[in-house]
C-alpha positions in Angstrom: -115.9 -172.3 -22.4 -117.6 -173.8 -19.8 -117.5 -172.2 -16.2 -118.1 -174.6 -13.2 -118.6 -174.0 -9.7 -117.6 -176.4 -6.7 -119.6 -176.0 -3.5 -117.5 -175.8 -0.5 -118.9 -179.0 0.6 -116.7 -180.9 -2.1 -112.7 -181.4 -1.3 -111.1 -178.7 -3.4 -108.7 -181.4 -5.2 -111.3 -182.4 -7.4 -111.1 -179.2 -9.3 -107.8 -180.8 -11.0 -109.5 -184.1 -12.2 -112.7 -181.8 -13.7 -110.1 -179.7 -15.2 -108.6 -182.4 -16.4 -111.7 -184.1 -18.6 -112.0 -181.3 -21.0 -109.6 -177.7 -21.7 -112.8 -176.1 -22.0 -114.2 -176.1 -18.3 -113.1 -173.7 -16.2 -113.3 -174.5 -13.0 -113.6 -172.6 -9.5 -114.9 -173.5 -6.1 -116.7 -171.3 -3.7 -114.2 -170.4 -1.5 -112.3 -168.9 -4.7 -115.0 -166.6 -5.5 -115.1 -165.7 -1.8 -118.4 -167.2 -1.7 -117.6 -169.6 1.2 -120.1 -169.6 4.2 -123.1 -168.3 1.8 -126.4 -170.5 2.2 -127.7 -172.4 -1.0 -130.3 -169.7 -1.8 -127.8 -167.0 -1.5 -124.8 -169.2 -3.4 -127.5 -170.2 -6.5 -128.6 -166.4 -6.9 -124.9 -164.6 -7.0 -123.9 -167.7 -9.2 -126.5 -167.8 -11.6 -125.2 -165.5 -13.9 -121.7 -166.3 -13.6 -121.6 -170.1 -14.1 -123.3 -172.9 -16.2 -122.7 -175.7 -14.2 -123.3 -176.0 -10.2 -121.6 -179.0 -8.4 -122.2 -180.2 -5.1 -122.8 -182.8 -2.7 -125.9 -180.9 -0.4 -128.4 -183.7 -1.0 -130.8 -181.1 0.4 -130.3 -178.5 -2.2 -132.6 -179.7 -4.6 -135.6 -179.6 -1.4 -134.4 -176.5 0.0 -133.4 -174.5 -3.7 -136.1 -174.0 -7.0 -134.0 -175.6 -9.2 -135.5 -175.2 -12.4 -135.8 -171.3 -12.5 -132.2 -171.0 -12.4 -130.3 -170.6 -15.2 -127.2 -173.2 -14.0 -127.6 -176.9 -14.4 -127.0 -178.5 -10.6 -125.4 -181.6 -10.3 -125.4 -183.6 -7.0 -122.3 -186.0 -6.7 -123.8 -188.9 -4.4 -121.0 -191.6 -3.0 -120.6 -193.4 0.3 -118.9 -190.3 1.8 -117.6 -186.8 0.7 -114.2 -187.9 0.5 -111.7 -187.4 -2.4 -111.0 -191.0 -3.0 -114.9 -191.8 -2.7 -116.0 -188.6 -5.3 -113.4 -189.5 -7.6 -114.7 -192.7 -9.6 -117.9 -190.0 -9.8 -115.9 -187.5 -12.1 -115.8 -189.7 -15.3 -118.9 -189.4 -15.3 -119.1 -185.6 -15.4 -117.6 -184.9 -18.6 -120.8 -185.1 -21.0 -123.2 -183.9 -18.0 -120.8 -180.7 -18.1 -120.7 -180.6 -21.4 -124.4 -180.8 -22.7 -125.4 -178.9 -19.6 -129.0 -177.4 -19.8 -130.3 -174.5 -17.5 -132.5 -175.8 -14.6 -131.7 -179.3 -14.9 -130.7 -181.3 -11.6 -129.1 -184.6 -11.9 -128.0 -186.7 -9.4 -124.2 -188.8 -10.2 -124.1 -192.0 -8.2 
């Protein structure tokens, strides 16, 4: 199994069409963990240990966060806008990110 977390900043639908690319991910957003409202610093430290996979859309994470002494893989989804329908063409291409994640790596999905 696979956990995943969705940042806040992403619309909560997309944790069907993630679930949806393999039964193994298990998937959660912020505001399910009542984690909503935490900054990045305090998100990435309560997370660490609890997920393999951080998703988000913060394009200032990776400046504001030391990425690679965490022990999640982050993964910045990058579209014209944070919308569903403009984040969902994005997902596809989540799948083998998720599932060859590697601790400390940040990878930006355009």
């Amino acid at each position: 199994m696979i956990k995943v977390l969705l940042d806040e900043c992403l619309p909560k639908k997309l944790i069907y069409r993630i679930r949806e690319l393999d039964e193994n991910f298990i998937v959660k957003t912020t505001p399910d963990m009542g984690w909503a409202g935490l900054t990045n610093g305090e998100l990435l430290a309560i997370s660490e240990n609890k997920f393999d996979v951080f998703i988000t859309s913060d394009t200032n994470l990776s400046f504001q966060q030391p990425i690679l002494s965490t022990t999640m893989q982050v993964i910045l989804m990058k579209a014209q806008t944070n919308t569903y329908d403009d984040l969902l063409p994005l997902v596809k291409k989540l799948h083998s990110l998720i599932k060859d994640h590697q601790p400390g790596k940040f990878i930006k999905v355009e």
